[in-house]
N, C-alpha and C positions, 0 to 999 in steps of 0.2 A: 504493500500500500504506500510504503513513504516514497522507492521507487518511482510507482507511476504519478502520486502527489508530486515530487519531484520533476518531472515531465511536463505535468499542468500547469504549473508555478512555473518551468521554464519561457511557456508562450507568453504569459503577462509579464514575466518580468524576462523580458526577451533574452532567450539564450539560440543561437545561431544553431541549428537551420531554421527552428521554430520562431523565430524571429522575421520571417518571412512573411507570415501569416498574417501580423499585424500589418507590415507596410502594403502588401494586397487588398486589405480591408480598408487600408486610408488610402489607399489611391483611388479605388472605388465610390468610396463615398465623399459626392463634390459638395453636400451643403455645410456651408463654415460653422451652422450652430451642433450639428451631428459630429463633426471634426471635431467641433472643442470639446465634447460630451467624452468622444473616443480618447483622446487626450489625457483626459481628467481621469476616465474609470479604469481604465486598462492597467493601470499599473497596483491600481486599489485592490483588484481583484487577484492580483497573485501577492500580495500583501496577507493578504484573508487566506489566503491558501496557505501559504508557510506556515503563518500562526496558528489558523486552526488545524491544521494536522500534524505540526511541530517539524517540518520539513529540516531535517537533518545537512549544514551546508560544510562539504568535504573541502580541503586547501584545492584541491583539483578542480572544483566548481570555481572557486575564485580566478584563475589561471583561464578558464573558460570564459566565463563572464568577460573578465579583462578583454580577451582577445576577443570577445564579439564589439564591445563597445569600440576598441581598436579598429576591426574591419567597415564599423558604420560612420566612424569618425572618418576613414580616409575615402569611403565614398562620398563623402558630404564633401570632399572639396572640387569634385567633379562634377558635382549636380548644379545645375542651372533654373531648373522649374522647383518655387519654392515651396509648393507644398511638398514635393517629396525629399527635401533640404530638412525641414520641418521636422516629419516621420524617422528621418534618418539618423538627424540628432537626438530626438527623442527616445529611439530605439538606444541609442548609443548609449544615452545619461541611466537610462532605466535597467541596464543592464548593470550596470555599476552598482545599482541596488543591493547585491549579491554580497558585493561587498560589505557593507555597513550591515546586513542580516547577520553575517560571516562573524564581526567584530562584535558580534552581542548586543546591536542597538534597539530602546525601546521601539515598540510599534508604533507610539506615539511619533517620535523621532523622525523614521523610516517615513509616517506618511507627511511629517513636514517638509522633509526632502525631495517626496515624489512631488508632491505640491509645488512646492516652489521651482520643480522643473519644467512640471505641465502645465501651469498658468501663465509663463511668458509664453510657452510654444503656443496655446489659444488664444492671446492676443498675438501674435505672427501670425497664423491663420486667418485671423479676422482681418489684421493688415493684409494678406495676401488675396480672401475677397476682397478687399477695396482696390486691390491696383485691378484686380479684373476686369470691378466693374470699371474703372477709371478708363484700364489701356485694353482690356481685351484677354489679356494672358498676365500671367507673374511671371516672365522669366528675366533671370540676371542676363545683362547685356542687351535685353530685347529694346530697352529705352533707358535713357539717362537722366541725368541730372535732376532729381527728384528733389535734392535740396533747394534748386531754385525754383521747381515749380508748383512745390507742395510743403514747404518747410516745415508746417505745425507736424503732418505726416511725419514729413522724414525725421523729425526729433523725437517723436513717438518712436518712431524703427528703429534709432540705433540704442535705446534703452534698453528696448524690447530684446535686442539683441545681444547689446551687453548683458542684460540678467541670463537669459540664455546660454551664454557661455563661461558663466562661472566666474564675474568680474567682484571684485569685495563690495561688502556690502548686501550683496543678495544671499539666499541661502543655499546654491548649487558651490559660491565658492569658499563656504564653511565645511560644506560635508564633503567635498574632495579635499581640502585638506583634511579634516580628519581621517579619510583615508589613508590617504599619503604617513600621514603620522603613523597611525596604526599598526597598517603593514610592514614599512620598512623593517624593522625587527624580526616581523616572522617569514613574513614572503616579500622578500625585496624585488623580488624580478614583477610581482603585482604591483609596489607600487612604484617601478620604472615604468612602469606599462599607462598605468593611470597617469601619469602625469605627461606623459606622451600625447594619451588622449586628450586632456586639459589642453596640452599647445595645438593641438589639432582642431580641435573645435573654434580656438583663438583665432588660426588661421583661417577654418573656414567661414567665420562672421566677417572677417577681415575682407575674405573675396566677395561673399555676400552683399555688405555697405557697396564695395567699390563698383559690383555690380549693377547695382540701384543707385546710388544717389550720386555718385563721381558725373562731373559732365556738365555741359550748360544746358538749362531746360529747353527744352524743346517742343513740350506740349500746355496747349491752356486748357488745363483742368482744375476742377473744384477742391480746393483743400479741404481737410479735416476741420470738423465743426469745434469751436471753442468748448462748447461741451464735452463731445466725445472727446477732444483733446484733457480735461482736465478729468475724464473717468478714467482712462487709462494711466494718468498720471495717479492718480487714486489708488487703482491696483498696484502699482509698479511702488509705490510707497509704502504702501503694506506687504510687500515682498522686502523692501529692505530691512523693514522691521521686523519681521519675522526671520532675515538673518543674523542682526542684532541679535534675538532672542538665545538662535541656533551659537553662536558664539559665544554669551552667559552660559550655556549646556558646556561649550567644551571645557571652557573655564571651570 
């Protein structure tokens, strides 16, 4: 039973091939409120698995884990169409999950991490229906310079972005440090690995922005509404304080 538990818990908290499964489901499903739902629960639900059936997590599962988030990280910097940018890195960070399970972290904990990973990628989704509706498609390079022709936008994206990929302040770059910390003493080559993935992800928001907003604007479209601009700044502020939080913990 812990075995095939073990299996289950591997699709939500994506362990590579099973990891497939989720990026198939979100490539399929194009409405961005269904997308942030996928987001949001997919990772809650192998959460719930571990704990309730006490899923046993071997050094060998870490080593795996790692190297799935490694193989999604370095696909993310090839990928151009941002929703499956999105899926990717999300797959990536969620996998890492295994890790902090590994280390003995409450559940509580665990689900502030997964949180605070899936709620910039649902606002990037939701930014990425708006370039659709705006330009037609979201792809990187497809059009430029977004900072001049969308500004309130594009300082929403690179937030969004930065929480994303584990910049201080938010709580993805609390809990990969505490990884980092963790590990090195017992599985050093996990946390060479993890922070491998950390600069990878760096780089692929890095290609991301440069993708979107580098460039002189070239389209007249409607910016972001002062409202919606100051909700998203809303969430994005209660992501930092909740890594505030996450930081009193490791202290």
């Amino acid at each position: 039973m812990s075995t095939l538990m073990l299996l289950v818990a591997g699709i939500f908290l994506p362990l590579f091939p099973f990891s497939m499964l989720f990026n198939l489901l979100y490539a399929r499903v194009r409405h961005p409120i269904l997308r942030g739902l996928l987001l949001l629960v997919w990772p809650q639900i192998g959460l719930l698995v571990v704990f309730a059936f006490g899923v046993k997590v071997p050094n060998s599962l870490l080593v795996w884990a790692m190297l799935t988030a490694l193989l999604y990280a370095l696909r993310a910097l090839a990928l151009r169409e941002l929703g499956l940018w999105t899926s990717f890195v999300g797959t990536s960070a969620w996998a890492l999950l295994w890790v902090l399970i590994g280390n003995g972290d409450t559940l509580f904990h665990l689900k502030l991490f997964s949180l605070g990973i899936s709620v910039p990628l649902v606002l990037l989704a939701l930014l990425g229906a708006g370039l659709e509706r705006r330009f037609g498609a979201a792809y990187l390079g497809l059009y430029g310079g977004l900072a001049q022709s969308v500004p309130r936008f594009t300082g929403v994206l690179v937030v969004v972005v930065l929480a994303i990929v584990a910049t201080p302040l938010f709580p993805t770059f609390f809990a990969m440090l505490s990884m980092i910390i963790k590990t090195t003493p017992v599985t050093p080559f996990v946390a060479i690995g993890i922070g491998i993935v950390w600069l990878l992800w760096s780089w692929a928001g890095a290609k991301l922005l440069q993708g979107l907003i580098a460039g002189p604007g070239q389209l007249a479209v409607t910016d972001m509404s002062y409202l919606n601009m100051w909700l998203y700044i809303a969430v994005l502020a209660g992501l930092a304080f909740t890594g505030v939080y996450w930081l009193g913990a490791m202290i």
